[in-house]
MARVOBA-533589 format. One record per residue (C-alpha): y negated, z negated, x negated; residue number from 1; residue in one letter. Coordinates in steps of 0.25 Angstrom, whole numbers, plus 2048, in hexadecimal, padded with zeros to 3 digits. Layout:
BEGIN
((Y,Z,X),NUM,a)
...
REM end
This chain:
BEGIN
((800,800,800),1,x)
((7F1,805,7FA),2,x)
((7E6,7FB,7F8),3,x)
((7DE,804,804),4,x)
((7EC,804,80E),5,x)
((7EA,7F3,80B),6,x)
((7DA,7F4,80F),7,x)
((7DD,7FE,81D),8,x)
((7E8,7F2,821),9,x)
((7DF,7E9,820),10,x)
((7D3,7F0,826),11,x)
((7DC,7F2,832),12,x)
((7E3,7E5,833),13,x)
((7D1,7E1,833),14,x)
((7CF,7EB,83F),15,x)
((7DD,7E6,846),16,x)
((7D7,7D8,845),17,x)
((7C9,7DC,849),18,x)
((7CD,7E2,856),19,x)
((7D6,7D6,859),20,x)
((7C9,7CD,859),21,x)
((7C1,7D6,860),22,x)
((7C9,7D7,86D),23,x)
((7CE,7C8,86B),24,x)
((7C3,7C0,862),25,x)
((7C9,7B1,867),26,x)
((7D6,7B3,868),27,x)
((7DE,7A7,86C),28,x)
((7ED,7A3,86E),29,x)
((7F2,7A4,87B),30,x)
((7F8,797,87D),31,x)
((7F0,78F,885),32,x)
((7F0,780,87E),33,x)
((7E0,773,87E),34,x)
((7E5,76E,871),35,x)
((7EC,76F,864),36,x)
((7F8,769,869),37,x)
((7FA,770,873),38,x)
((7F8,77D,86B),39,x)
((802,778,862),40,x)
((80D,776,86E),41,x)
((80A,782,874),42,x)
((80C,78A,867),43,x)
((819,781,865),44,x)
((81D,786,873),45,x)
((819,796,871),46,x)
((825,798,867),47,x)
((82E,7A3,86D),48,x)
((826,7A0,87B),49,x)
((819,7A7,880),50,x)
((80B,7A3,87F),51,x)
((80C,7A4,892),52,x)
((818,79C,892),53,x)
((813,791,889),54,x)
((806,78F,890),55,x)
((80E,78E,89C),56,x)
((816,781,896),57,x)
((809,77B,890),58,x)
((801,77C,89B),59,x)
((80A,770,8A3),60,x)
((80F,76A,894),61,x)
((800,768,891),62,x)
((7F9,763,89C),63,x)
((804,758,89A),64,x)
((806,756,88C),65,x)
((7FA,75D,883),66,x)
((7FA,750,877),67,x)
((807,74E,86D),68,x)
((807,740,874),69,x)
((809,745,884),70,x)
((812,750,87E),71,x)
((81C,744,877),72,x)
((819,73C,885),73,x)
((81D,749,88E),74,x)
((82B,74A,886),75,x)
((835,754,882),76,x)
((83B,756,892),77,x)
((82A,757,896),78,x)
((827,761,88D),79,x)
((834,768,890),80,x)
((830,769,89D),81,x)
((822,76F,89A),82,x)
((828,77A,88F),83,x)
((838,77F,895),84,x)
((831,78C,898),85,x)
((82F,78E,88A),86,x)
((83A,794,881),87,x)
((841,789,877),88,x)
((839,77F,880),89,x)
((844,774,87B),90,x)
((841,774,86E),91,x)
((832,777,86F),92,x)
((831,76A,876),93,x)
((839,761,86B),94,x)
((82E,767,862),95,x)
((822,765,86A),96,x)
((827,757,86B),97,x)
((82A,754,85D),98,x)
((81C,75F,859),99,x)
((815,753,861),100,x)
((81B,746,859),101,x)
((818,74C,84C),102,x)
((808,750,851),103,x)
((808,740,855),104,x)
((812,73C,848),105,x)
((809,744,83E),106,x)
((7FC,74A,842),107,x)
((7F6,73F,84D),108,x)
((7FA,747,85A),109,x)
((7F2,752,853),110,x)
((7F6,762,850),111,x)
((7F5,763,842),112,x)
((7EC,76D,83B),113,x)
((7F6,771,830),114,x)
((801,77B,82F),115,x)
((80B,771,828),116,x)
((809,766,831),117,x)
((80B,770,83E),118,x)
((817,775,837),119,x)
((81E,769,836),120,x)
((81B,765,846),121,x)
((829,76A,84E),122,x)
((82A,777,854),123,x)
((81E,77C,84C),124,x)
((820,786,843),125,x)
((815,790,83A),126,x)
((812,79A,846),127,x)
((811,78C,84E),128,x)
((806,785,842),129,x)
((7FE,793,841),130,x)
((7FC,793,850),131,x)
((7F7,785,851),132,x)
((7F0,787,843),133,x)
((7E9,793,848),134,x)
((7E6,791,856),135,x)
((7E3,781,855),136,x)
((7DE,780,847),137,x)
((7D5,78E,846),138,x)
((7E0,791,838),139,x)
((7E0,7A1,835),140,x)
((7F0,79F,837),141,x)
((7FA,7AC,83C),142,x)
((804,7A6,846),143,x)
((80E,7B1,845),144,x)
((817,7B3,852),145,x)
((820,7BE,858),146,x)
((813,7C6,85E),147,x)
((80A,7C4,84F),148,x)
((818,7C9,846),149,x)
((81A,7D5,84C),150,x)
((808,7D9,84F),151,x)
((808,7D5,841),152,x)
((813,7DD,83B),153,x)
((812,7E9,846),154,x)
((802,7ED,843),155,x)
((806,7EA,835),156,x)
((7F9,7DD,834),157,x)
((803,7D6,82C),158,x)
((811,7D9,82B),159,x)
((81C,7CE,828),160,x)
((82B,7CD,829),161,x)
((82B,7BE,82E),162,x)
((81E,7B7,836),163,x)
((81C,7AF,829),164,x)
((81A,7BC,822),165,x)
((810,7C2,82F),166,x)
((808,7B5,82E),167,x)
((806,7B6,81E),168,x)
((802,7C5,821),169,x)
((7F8,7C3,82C),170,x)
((7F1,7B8,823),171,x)
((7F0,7C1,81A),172,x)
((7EB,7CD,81F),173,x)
((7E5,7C8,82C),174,x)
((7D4,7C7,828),175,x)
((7D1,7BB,827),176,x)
((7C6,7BC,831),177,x)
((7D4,7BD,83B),178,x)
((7DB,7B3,838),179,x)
((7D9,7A9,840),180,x)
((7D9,7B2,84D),181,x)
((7E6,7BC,848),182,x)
((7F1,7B5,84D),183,x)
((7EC,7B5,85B),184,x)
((7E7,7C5,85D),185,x)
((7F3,7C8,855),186,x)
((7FE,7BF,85F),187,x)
((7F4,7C3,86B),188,x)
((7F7,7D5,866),189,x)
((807,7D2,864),190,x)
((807,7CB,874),191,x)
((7FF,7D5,87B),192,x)
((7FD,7E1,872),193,x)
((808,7E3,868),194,x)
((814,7DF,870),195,x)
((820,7DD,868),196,x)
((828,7E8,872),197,x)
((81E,7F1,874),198,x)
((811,7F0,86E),199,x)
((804,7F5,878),200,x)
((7FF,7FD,86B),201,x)
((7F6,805,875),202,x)
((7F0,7F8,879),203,x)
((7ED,7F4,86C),204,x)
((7E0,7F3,866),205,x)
((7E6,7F3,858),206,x)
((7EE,7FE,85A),207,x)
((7E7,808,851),208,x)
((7E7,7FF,848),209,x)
((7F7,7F9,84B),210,x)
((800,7FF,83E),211,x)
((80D,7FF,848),212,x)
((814,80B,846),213,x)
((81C,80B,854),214,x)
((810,808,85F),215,x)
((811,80A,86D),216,x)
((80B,816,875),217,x)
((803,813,881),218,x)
((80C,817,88D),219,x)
((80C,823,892),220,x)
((804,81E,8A0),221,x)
((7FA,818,897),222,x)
((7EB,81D,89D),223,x)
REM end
């Protein structure tokens, strides 16, 4: 690859990122959540679950329980109660319960601002800390899920075999003046725009831009 191939990508991944921002200048996760938590839960909860689904569950789980204390006091069989629509719901509480006696153990009921304390609570793993650090804390963090692995690899932003290896990338080459927002147009694209089954590449305000070498055309009824 030339040193002027190494200037174009990043000029385009710029202008990718500079139409992100213009049709979504705040963007914001879509779990609905008043402290951090709550966020914390609901990010807890969103594994292998939809962002709908879980602001269903929270809606009752937090109106009930929305402290570590009141979420001890509602028990495993409570918060069962609140969460069995959600997928490993089982096992999510047990975490959420022991998450919660490790915030009162070790950090004063608080969430803590720090990648290795966050790591070490149950049921939180990297994608977990990078969402809390990034949504909660204002850190320039990637989460990398399902929907930011393949926008990532498919427009060819930053490509990477494992998450670990998108997340390093996007850190990289994301400009810094869109890091702190990147995670969230770029989770937002892969949910509504660049669908894992079939991409709406004629919907796509990046598409020109987009180095996907199989995009969809627009169907054939298309105005």
């Amino acid at each position: 690859m030339s040193n002027n191939d190494q200037a174009m990508n990043a000029k385009t991944r710029r202008l990718i990122f500079e139409r992100l921002r213009a049709a979504n200048p705040d963007p914001r996760t879509e779990l609905v959540y008043d402290s951090t938590f709550e966020l914390l839960i609901a990010v807890i909860l969103s594994a292998q679950a939809t962002d709908r689904s879980v602001n269903q569950a929270t809606a009752g789980l937090f109106a009930e329980a929305d402290t570590p204390e009141a979420m001890i006091a509602l028990g495993e069989e409570g918060l069962k109660r609140h969460i069995r629509t959600i997928g490993l719901f089982n096992t999510k509480a047990r975490n959420i319960l022991k998450t919660c006696e490790a915030l009162l153990a070790n950090h004063d009921g608080q969430v803590p601002r720090d990648r290795k304390a966050l790591e070490a609570l149950p049921g939180v793993g990297r994608k977990t800390a990078n969402v809390v650090l990034n949504t909660a804390f204002g850190e320039p963090t990637m989460a990398v899920d399902t929907h930011i692995f393949r926008v990532a690899n498919r427009t060819r932003i930053a490509e990477g075999k494992t998450p670990l290896a998108v997340e390093r990338a996007l850190l990289s080459n994301v400009p810094e003046e869109f890091l702190q927002d990147a995670h969230h147009w770029l989770i937002l694209h892969g949910r509504y725009t660049c669908l894992a089954r079939k991409p709406r590449c004629a919907a796509c305000l990046i598409e020109d831009l987009c180095e996907y070498s199989d995009k969809t055309a627009p169907s054939p009824d298309a105005n």
